[in-house]
Structure formats: structure tokens, C-alpha cells
N, C-alpha and C positions, 0 to 999 in steps of 0.2 A: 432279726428276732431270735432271740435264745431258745435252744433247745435242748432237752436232756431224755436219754436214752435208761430206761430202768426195768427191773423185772415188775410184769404185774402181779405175779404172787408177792414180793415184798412188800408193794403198795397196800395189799388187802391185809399183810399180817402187819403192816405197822396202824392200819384204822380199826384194824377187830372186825372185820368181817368178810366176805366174801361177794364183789360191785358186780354188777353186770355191768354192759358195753355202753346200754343203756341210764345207766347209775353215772358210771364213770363221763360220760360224756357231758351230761347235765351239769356235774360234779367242777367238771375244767372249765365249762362254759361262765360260773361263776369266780372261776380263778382268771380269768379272762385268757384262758390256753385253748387248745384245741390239740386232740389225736391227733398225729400227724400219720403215724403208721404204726402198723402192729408184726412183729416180726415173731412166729412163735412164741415163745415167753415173755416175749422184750416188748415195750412199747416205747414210742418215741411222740415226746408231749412239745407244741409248738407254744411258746406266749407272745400272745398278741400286744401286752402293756408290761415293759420291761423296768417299770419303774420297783418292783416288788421284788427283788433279789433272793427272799430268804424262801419263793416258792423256788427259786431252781434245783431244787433236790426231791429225793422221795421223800424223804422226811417233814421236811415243810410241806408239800403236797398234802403229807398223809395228818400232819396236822391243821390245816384248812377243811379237810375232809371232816375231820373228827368233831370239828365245832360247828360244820353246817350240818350234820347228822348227827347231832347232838350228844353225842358220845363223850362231849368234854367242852365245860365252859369255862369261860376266861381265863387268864394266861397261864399258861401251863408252867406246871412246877418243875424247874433244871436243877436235880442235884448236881454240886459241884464239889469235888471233894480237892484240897491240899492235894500237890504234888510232891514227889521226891526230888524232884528236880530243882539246880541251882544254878545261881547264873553268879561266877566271878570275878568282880572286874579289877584288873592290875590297877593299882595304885599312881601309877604315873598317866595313866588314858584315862581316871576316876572323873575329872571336870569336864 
């Protein structure tokens, strides 16, 4: 089972509010995860259904969070902007 280690101040500044243990627990128990352990600021989240990859972060956490507390409904808007970046390819490796 996959596990990830994160601050739970960042968890609460990326859903806009401040969870209790209580909150949070509830919260994971619909991500199908469970607290695994709580280390000082750090906590560490177990999932039980590993089929759902895009919770293994805070981020996606914090966005499952935000649509079950209604904070934010349907799919969220990803600005993507153009990069500088280029990619060259030599003419003789081109096919």
C-alpha cells in the first residue's frame, strides 16, 4: 500500500481552512486512506485502494478535500502556460 509523508499545515493551506484530526480523519476515510502516523508537523497517510494515483500527493489530497467540503465543484481549472523551452532534434536521428 502507498504512502506519503506531508506537512499538515500545507494540507490546510492548500483546501482554505484549518481540519481538525477529526475532520481529517473522516476526510481520508472517503479517499479510502487512513493516518498512518502523525510526527510533529508531518503526517503520514496510508491508502488502502491504490488504483487512484493522482491522491498520492498533498495536492490531490487537498483537492478531494475541497470538493467533499464543498469548497470547489467540478473539475478544476489548470492554467497552463507556454514554455521557453525547446527541444532540437539533429537531422540525421529526425525519423
Amino acid at each position: 500500500m502507498p504512502s506519503i509523508t506531508f506537512a499538515f499545515d500545507d494540507l490546510c493551506s492548500l483546501v482554505g481552512q484549518k481540519l481538525s484530526e477529526a475532520q481529517l480523519v473522516k476526510l481520508l476515510d472517503m479517499a479510502k486512506a487512513e493516518l498512518d502516523s502523525k510526527f510533529g508537523p508531518e503526517i503520514t497517510v496510508k491508502f488502502n485502494d491504490t488504483n487512484q494515483p493522482y491522491l498520492w500527493c498533498v495536492e490531490g489530497i487537498a483537492r478531494l478535500f475541497k470538493g467533499l467540503l464543498g469548497k470547489q465543484k467540478g473539475i478544476p481549472k489548470i492554467n497552463v502556460k507556454k514554455g521557453k523551452e525547446r527541444i532540437i532534434v539533429d537531422k540525421r536521428v529526425r525519423k
